[in-house]
N, C-alpha and C positions, 0 to 999 in steps of 0.2 A: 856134392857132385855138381859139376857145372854144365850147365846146360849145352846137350848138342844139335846140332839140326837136327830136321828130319832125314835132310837127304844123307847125309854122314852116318846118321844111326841105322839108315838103310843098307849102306853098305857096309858097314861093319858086322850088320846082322847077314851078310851075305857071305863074305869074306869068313866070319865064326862058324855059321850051318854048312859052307859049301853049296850052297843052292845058286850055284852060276845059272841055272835057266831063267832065273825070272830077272835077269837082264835085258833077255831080249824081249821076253811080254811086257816089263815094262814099257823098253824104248816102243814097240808097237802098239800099246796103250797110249801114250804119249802123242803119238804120231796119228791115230785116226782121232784124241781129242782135238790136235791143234786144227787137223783136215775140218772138220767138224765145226769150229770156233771160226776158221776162214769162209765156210762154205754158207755159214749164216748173216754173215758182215760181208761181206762183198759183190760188187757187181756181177762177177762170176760164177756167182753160184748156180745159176743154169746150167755150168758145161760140168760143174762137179754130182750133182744130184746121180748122175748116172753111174755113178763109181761108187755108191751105195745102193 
């Protein structure tokens, strides 16, 4: 069997169960780590603190 991504075997396993919901929890997981990863590295993190 040859090896697949993660990200590919993610959505095959999505596309197989029909679990279209955790599309968008993902991309929103996704989306408060990257917030998250910027808010720690950046000058800016002052004006983001507040949005958590």
């Amino acid at each position: 069997m040859p090896k697949q991504s993660l990200v590919k075997e993610f959505f095959l396993f999505i596309k197989h169960e029909k679990k279209w919901w955790l599309i968008p929890l993902v991309a929103v997981l996704l989306v408060v780590g990257a917030l998250v990863l910027f808010a720690s590295s950046s000058p800016l993190a002052p004006f983001l603190y507040p949005l958590f």
